[in-house]
Backbone as XML, in Angstrom:
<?xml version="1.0"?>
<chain id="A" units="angstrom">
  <residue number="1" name="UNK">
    <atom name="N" x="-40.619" y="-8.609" z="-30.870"/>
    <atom name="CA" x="-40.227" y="-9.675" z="-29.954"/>
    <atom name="C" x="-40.821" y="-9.415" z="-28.577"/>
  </residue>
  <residue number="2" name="UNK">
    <atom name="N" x="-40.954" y="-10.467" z="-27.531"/>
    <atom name="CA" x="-42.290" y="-10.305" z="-26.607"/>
    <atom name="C" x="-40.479" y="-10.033" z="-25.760"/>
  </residue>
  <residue number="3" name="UNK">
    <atom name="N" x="-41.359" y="-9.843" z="-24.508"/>
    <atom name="CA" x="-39.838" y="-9.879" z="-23.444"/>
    <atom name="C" x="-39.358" y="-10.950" z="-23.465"/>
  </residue>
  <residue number="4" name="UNK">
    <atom name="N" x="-39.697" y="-12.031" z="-22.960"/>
    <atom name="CA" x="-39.517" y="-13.473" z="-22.971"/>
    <atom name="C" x="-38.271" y="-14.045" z="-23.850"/>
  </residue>
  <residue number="5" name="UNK">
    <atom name="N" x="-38.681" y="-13.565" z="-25.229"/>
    <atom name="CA" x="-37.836" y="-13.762" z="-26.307"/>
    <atom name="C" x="-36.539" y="-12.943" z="-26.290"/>
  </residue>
  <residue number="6" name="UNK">
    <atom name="N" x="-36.291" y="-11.868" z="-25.847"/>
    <atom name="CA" x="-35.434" y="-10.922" z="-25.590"/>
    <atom name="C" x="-34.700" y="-11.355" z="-24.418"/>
  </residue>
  <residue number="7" name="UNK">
    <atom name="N" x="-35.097" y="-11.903" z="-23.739"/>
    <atom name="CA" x="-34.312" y="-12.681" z="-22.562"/>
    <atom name="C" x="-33.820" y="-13.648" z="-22.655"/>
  </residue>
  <residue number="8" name="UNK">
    <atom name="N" x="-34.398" y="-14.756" z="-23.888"/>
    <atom name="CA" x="-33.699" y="-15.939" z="-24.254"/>
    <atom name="C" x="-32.735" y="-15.735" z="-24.592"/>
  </residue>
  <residue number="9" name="UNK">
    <atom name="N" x="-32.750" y="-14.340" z="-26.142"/>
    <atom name="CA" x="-31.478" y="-14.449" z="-26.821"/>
    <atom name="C" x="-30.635" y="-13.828" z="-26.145"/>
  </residue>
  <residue number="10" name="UNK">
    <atom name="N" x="-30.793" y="-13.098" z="-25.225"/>
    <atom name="CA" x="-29.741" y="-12.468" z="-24.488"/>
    <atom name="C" x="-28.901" y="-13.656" z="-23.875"/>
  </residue>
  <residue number="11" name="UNK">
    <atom name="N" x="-29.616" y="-14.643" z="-23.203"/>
    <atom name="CA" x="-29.239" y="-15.317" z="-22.237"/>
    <atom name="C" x="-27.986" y="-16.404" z="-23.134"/>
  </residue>
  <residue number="12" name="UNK">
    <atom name="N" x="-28.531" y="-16.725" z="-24.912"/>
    <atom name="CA" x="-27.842" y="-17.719" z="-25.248"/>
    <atom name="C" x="-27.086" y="-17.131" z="-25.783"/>
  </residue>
  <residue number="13" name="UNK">
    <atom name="N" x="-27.142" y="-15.838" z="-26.017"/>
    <atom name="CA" x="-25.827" y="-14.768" z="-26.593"/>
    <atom name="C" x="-24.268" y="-14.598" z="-25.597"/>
  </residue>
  <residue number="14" name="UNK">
    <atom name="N" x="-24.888" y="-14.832" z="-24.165"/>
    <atom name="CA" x="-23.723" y="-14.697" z="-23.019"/>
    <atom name="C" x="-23.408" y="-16.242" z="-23.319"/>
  </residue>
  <residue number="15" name="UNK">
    <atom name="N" x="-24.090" y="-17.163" z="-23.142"/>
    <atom name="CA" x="-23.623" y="-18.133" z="-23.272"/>
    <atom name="C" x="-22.990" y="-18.658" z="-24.424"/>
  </residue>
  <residue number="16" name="UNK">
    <atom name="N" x="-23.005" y="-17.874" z="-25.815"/>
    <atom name="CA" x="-22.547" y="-18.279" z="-26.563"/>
    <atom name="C" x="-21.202" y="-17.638" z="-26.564"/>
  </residue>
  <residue number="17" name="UNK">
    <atom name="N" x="-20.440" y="-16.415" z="-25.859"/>
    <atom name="CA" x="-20.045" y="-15.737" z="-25.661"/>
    <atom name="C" x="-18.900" y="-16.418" z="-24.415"/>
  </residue>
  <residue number="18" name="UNK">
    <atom name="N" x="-19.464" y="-17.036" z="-23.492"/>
    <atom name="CA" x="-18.830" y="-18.052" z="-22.754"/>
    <atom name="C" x="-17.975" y="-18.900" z="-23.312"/>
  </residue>
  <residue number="19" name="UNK">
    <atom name="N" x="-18.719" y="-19.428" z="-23.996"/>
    <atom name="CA" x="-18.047" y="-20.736" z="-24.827"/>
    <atom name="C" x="-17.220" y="-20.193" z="-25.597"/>
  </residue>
  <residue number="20" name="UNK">
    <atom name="N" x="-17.052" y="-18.932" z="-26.802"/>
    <atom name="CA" x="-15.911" y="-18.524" z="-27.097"/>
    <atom name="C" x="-15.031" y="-18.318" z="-26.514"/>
  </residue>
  <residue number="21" name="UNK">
    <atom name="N" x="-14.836" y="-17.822" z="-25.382"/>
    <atom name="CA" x="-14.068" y="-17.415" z="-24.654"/>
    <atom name="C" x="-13.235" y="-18.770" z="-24.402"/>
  </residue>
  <residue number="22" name="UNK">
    <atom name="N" x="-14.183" y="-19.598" z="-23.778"/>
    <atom name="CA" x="-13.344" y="-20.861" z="-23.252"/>
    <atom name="C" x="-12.549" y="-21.653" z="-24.661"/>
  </residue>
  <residue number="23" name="UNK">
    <atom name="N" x="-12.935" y="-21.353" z="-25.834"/>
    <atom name="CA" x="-12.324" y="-21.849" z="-27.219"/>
    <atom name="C" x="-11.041" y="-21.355" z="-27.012"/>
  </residue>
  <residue number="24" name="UNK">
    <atom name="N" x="-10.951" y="-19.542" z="-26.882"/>
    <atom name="CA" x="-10.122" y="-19.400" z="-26.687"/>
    <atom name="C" x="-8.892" y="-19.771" z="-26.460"/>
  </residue>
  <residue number="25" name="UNK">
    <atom name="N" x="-9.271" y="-19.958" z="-24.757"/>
    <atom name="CA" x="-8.286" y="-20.022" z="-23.638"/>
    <atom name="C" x="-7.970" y="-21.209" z="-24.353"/>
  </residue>
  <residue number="26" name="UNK">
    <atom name="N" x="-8.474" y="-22.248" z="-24.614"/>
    <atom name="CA" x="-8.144" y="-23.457" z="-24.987"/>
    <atom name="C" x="-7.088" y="-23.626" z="-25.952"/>
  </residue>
  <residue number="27" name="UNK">
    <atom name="N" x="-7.415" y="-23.737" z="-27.092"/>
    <atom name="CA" x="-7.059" y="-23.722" z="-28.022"/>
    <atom name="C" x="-6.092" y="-22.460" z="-28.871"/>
  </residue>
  <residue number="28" name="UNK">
    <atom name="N" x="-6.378" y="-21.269" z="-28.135"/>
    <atom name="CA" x="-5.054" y="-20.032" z="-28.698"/>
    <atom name="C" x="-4.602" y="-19.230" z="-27.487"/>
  </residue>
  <residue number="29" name="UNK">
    <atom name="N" x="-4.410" y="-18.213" z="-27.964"/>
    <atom name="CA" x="-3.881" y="-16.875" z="-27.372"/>
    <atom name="C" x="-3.013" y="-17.290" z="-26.027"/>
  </residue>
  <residue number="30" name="UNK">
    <atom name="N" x="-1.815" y="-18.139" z="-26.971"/>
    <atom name="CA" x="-0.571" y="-18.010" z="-26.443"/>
    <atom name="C" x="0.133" y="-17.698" z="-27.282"/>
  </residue>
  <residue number="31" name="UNK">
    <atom name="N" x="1.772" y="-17.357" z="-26.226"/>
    <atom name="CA" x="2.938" y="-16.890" z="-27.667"/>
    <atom name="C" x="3.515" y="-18.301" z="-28.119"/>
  </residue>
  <residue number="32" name="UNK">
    <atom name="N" x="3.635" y="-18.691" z="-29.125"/>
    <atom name="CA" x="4.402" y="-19.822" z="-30.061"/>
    <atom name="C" x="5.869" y="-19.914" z="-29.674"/>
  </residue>
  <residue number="33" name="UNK">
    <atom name="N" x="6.531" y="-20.732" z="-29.808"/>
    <atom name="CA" x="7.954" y="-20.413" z="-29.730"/>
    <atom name="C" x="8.624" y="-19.893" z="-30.412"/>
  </residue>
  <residue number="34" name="UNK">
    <atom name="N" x="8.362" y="-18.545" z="-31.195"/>
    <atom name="CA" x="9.030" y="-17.974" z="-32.521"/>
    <atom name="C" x="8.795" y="-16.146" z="-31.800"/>
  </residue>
  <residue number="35" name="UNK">
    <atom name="N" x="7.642" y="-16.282" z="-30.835"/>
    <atom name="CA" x="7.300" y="-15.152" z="-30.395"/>
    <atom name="C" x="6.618" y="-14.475" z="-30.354"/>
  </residue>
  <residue number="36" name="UNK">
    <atom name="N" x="5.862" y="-15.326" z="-31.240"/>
    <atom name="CA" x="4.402" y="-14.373" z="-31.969"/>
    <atom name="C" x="3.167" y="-15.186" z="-31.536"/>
  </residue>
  <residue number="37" name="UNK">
    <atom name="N" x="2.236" y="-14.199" z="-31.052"/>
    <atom name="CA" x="1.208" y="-14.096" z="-29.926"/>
    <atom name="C" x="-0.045" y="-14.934" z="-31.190"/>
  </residue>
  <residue number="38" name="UNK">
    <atom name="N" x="-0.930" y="-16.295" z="-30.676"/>
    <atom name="CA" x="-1.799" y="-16.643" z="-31.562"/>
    <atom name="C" x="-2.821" y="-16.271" z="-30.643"/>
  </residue>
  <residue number="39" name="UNK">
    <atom name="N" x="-3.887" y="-15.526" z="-31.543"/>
    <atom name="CA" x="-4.999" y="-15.318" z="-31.674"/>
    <atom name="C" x="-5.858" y="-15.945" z="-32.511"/>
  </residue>
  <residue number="40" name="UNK">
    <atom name="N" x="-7.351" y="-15.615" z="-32.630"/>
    <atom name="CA" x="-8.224" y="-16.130" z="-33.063"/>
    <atom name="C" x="-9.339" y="-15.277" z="-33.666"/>
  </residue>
  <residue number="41" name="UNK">
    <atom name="N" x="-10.323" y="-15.937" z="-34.080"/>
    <atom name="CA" x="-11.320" y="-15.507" z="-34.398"/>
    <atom name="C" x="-12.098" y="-15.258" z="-33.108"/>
  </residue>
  <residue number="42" name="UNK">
    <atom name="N" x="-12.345" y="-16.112" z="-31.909"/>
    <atom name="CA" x="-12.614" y="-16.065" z="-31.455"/>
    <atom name="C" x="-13.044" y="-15.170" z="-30.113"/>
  </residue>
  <residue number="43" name="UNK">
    <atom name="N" x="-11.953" y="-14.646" z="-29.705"/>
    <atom name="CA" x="-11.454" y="-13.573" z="-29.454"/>
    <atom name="C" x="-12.460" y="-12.142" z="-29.594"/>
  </residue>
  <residue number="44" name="UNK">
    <atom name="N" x="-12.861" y="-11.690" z="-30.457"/>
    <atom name="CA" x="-13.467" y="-10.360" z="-31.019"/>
    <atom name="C" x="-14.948" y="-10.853" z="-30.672"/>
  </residue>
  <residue number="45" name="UNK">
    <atom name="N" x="-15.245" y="-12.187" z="-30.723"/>
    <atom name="CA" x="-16.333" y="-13.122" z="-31.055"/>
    <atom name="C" x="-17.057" y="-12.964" z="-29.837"/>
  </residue>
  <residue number="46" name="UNK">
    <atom name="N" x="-16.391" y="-12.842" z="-28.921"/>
    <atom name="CA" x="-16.214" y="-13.151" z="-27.226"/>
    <atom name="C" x="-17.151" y="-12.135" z="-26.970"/>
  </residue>
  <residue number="47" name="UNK">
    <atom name="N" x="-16.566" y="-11.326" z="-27.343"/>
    <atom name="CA" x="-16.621" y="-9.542" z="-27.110"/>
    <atom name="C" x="-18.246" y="-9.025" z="-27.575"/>
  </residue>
  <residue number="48" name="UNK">
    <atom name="N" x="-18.511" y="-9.620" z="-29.020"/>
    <atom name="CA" x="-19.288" y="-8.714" z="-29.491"/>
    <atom name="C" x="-20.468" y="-9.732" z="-29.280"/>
  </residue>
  <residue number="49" name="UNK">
    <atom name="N" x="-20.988" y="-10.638" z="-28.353"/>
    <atom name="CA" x="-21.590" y="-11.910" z="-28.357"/>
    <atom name="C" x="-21.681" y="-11.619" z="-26.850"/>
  </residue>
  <residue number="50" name="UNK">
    <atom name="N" x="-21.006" y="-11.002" z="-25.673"/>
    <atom name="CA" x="-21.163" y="-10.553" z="-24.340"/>
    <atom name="C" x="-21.974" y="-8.966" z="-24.836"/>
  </residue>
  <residue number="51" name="UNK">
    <atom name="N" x="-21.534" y="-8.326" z="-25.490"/>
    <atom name="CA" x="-22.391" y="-6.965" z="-25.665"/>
    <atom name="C" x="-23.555" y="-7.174" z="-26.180"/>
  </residue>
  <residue number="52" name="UNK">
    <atom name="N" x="-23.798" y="-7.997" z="-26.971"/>
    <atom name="CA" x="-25.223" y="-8.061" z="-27.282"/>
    <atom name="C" x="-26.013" y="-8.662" z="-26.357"/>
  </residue>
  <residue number="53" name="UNK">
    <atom name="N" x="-25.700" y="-9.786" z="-25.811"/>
    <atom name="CA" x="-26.496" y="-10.299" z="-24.595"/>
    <atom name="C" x="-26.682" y="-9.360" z="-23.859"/>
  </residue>
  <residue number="54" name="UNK">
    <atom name="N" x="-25.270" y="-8.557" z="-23.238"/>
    <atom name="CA" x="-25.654" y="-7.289" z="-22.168"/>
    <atom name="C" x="-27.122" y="-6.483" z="-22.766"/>
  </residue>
  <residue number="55" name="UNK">
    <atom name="N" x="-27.029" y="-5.984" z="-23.856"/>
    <atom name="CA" x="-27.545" y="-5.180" z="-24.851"/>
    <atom name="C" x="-29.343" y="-5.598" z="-24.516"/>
  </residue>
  <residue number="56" name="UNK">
    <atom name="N" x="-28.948" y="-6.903" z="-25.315"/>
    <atom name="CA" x="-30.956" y="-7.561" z="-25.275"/>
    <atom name="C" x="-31.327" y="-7.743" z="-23.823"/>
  </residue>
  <residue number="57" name="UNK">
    <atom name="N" x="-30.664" y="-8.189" z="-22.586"/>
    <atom name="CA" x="-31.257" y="-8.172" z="-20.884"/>
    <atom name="C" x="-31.232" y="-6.808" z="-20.498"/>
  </residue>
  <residue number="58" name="UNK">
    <atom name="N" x="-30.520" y="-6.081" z="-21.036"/>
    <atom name="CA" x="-31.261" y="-4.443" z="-20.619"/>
    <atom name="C" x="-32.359" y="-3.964" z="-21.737"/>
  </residue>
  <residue number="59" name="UNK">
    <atom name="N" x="-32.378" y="-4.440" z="-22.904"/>
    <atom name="CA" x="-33.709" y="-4.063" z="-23.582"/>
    <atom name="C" x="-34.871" y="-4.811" z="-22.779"/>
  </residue>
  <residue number="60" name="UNK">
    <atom name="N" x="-34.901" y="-5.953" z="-22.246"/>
    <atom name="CA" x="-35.614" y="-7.003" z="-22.277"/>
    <atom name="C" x="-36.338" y="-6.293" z="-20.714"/>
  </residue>
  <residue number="61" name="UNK">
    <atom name="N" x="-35.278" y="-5.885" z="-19.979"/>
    <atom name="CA" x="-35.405" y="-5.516" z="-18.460"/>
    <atom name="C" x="-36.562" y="-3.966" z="-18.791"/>
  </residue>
  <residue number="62" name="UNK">
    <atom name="N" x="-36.116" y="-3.101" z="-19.671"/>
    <atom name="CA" x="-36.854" y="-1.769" z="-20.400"/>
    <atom name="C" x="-37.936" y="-2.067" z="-20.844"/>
  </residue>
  <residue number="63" name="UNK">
    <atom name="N" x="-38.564" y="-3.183" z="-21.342"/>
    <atom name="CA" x="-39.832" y="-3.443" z="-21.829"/>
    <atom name="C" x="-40.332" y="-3.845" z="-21.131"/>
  </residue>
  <residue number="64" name="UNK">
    <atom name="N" x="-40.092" y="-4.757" z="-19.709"/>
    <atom name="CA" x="-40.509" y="-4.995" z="-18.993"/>
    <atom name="C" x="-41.095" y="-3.971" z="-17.890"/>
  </residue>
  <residue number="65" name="UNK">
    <atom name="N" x="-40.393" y="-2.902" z="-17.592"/>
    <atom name="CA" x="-40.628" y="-1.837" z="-16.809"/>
    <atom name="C" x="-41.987" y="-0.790" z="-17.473"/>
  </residue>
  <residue number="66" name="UNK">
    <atom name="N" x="-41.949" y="-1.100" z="-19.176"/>
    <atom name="CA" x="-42.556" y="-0.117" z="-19.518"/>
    <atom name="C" x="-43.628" y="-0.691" z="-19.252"/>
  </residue>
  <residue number="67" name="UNK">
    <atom name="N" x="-43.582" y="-1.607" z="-19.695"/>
    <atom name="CA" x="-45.660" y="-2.246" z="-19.868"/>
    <atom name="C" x="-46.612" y="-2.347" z="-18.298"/>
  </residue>
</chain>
């Protein structure tokens, strides 16, 4: 992958990562009236979709430095 490309997916990985998040907030992770806390899929989704973006703009930033 050229840098270029490594910067895209990073970039649509945070952003895809955004948008879970906001699913989230939206739509779960409140407590119900019984007491019990709803979660999601989304949630973990958030997480591992912000680390990879982090992940590919510091690879992307490293290939850039090397060449």
């Amino acid at each position: 992958m050229t840098n270029s490309r490594l910067r895209i997916a990073g970039i649509i990985a945070l952003v895809l990562a955004g948008l879970s998040w906001l699913a989230e907030k939206t739509f779960y992770g409140g407590i119900d009236p019984n007491g019990v806390l709803q979660e999601s899929f989304f949630l973990p989704l958030t997480f591992i979709l912000a680390a990879l973006g982090v992940i590919l703009m510091l690879v992307s930033l490293l290939v850039k430095r090397r060449k």
